[in-house]
N, C-alpha and C positions, 0 to 999 in steps of 0.2 A: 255577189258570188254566184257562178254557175253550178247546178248541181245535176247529178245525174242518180239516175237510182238504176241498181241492178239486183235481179232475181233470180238466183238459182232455183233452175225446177225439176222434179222428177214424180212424173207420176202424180200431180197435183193440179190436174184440172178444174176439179169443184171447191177448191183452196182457192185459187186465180179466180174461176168465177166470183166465187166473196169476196175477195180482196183487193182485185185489181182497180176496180172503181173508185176505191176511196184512194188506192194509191196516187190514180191519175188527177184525185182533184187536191191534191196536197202543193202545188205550183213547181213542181220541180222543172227543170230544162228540156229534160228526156228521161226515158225510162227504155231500159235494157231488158229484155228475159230471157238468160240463158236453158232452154232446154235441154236437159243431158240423154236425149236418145229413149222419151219416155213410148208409154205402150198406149198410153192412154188417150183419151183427148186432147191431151194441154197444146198442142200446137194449132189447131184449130180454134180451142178457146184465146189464146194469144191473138192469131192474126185477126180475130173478132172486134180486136180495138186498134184503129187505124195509127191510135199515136203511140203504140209502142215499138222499139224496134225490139226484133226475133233472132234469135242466135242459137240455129240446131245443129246439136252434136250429132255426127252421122255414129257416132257411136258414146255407150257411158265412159265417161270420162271422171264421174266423183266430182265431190264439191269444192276440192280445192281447184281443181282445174277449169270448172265450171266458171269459178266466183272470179280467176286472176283474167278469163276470157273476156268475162263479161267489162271488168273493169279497164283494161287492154283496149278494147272498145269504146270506152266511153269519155264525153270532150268537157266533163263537168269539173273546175274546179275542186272541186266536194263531192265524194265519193258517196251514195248510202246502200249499205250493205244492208239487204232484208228478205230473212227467209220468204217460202212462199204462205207458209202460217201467220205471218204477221201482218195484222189488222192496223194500220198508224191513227192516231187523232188528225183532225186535219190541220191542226196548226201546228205539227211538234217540230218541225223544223224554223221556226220561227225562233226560238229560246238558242237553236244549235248554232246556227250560223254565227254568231256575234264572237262565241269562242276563238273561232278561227282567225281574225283581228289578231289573235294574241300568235306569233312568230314559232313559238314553240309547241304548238298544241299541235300533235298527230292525229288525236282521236275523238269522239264524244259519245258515251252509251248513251241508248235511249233508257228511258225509265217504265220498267216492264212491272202493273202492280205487285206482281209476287215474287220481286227481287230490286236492290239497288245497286250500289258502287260495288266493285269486285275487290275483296282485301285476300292476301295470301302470306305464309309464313314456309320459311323451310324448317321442316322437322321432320326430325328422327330418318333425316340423308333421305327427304324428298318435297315436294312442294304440296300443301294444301292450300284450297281455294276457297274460298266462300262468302258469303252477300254482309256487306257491311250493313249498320244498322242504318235504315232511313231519314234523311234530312229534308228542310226545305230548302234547302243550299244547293249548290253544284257540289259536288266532292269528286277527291283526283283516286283515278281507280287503277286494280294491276292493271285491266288489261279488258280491251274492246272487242263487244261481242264479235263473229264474223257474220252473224244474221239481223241484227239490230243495233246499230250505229251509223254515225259517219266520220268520214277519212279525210285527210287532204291528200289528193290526188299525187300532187308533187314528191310528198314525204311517203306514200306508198311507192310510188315511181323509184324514188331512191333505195326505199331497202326491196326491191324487185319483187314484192306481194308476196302471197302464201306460199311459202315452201312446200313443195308436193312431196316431198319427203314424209309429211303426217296424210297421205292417204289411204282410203278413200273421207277421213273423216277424224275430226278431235284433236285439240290440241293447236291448230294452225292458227286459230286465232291468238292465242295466249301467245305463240312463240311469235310471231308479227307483233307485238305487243308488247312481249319485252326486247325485242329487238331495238324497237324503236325506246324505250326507258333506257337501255344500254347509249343511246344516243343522246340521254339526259333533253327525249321529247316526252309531251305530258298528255295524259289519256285523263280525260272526265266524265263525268255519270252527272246528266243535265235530269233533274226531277219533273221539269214543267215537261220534257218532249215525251209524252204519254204513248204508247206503243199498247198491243194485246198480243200476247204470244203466246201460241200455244205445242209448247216445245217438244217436241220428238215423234210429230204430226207423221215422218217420211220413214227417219230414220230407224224406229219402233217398229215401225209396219214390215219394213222389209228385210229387216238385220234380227238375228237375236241377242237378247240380251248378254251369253255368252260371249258371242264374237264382237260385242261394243264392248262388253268388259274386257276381253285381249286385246282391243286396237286401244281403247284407250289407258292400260298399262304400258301397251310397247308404245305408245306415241309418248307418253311422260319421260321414260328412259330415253326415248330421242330427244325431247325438249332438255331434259338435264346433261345428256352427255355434248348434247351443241351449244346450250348456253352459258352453263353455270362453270363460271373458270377462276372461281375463290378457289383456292388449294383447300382451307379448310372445309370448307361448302364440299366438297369432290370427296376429301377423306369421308368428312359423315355419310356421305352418302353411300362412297364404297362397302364402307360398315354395316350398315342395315340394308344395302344388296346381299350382300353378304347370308346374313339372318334370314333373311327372306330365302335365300334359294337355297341355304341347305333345311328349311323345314319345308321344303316343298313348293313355295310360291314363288309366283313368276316367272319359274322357267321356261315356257312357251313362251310368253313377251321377252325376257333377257335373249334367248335362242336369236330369232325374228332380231333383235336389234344387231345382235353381235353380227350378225350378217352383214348388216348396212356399216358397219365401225370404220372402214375407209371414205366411206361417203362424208360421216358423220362429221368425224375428225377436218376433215378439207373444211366443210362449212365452219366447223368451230374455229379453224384456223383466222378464217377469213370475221368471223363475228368477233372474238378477239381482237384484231387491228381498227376495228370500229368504234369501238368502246370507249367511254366517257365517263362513265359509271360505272362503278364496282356492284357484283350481285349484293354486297351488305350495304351497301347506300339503296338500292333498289329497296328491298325489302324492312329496312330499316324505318321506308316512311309510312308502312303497314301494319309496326309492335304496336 
């Protein structure tokens, strides 16, 4: 299998200076670095390694737009998606590949030491997430990082990659992710492909935490009013929208989504006729 890796960057020069090296000596096919119009060095630390190809945005463009370019781009079978924070083992691709054999696997997390498989429940009319407990096994997970995993190329191709509808940030991996579970495709959390991550390296720096906290409320209300098309899943949910906005919460992110509600709707339309699995088979393999 051919692989390719791509890296969304901003503002992460002295990240790529650390990390690019071990990337390049992990044997993948090629390697991609999307720069999004940074201020800093990274374009010069980039063209500094001959075997990378370079991909600059004459303007920011955000990570979803960043990641779907880079991948657009590239001729590998096997997609790997990896922040510019993330430091690989150099064998962890070795364990991942063999997955792909198997016809209906979409995805595979790497195994980051301070998290595992992704397990989620819907409650109280919305979705919680959170790191299932550690195995020495592979175990099948919700949903694949967008900065630490890999893809089949093909089955990305099919469902048209991240919807920029969750920009600049959150949420687009998860919804790519069950997009593809809706297609009754399967996402794994491989233990042996050892990654170091050290998350919210860009995001932290340049965002506050207020405004990650609004995108990533309004990005969830995108994620459930596009995917979740159980009637009763939709009622509970209605309900504790409900609760939430007359005590005062979430009105700026419900605002912000109600805006997009014809965009929304069209995508839901279209994820709906795709469907193969019902959100309570999804989430059913997670109790």
């Amino acid at each position: 299998m051919t692989v390719s890796i791509v890296i969304p960057n901003f503002n992460g020069a002295k990240l790529l200076e650390k990390n690019l090296p071990k990337i390049l000596d992990v044997g993948a096919n090629e390697v991609i670095v999307v720069d999004d119009a940074s201020s800093d060095d990274s374009a010069q630390v980039i063209k500094s390694f001959k075997q990378i190809t370079l991909i600059e945005n004459q303007k920011n463009l955000g990570f979803v737009n960043s990641v779907n370019l880079g991948v657009s781009a590239a001729i590998g079978e096997i997609i790997v998606l990896l922040n510019n924070d993330v430091e690989p083992s150099k064998n962890f691709l070795k364990p991942v590949l063999p997955h792909f054999k198997n016809q209906k696997v979409f995805a595979v997390n790497f195994s980051e030491p301070q998290f595992s498989w992704a397990k989620a429940e819907f409650s109280d009319g919305f979705i919680v997430h959170s790191s299932g407990k550690r195995s020495k096994s592979p175990h099948i997970s919700f949903w694949a990082s967008g900065g630490s995993a890999a893809y089949s190329a093909a089955k990305w191709q099919l469902l048209g990659g991240m919807d920029t509808i969750y920009h600049p940030f959150y949420w687009e991996d998860i919804d790519l992710s069950y997009r593809a579970a809706k297609r009754d495709w399967e996402i794994w959390w491989e233990p042996k492909a050892t990654v170091f991550h050290k998350h919210g390296e860009t995001i932290e720096k340049y965002f506050s935490k207020s405004f990650r906290d609004y995108i990533s409320a309004r990005n969830q209300l995108f994620f459930i009013w596009k995917n979740i098309t159980s009637e009763k899943l939709i009622s509970e949910h209605k309900k504790y929208l409900l609760k939430k906005l007359v005590t005062g919460q979430l009105i700026r992110p419900f605002l912000a989504a109600m805006f997009r509600l014809p965009e929304i709707l069209a995508k839901r339309k279209k994820q709906k006729a795709e469907t193969e699995l019902s959100d309570e088979e999804i989430f059913k393999k997670f109790a």
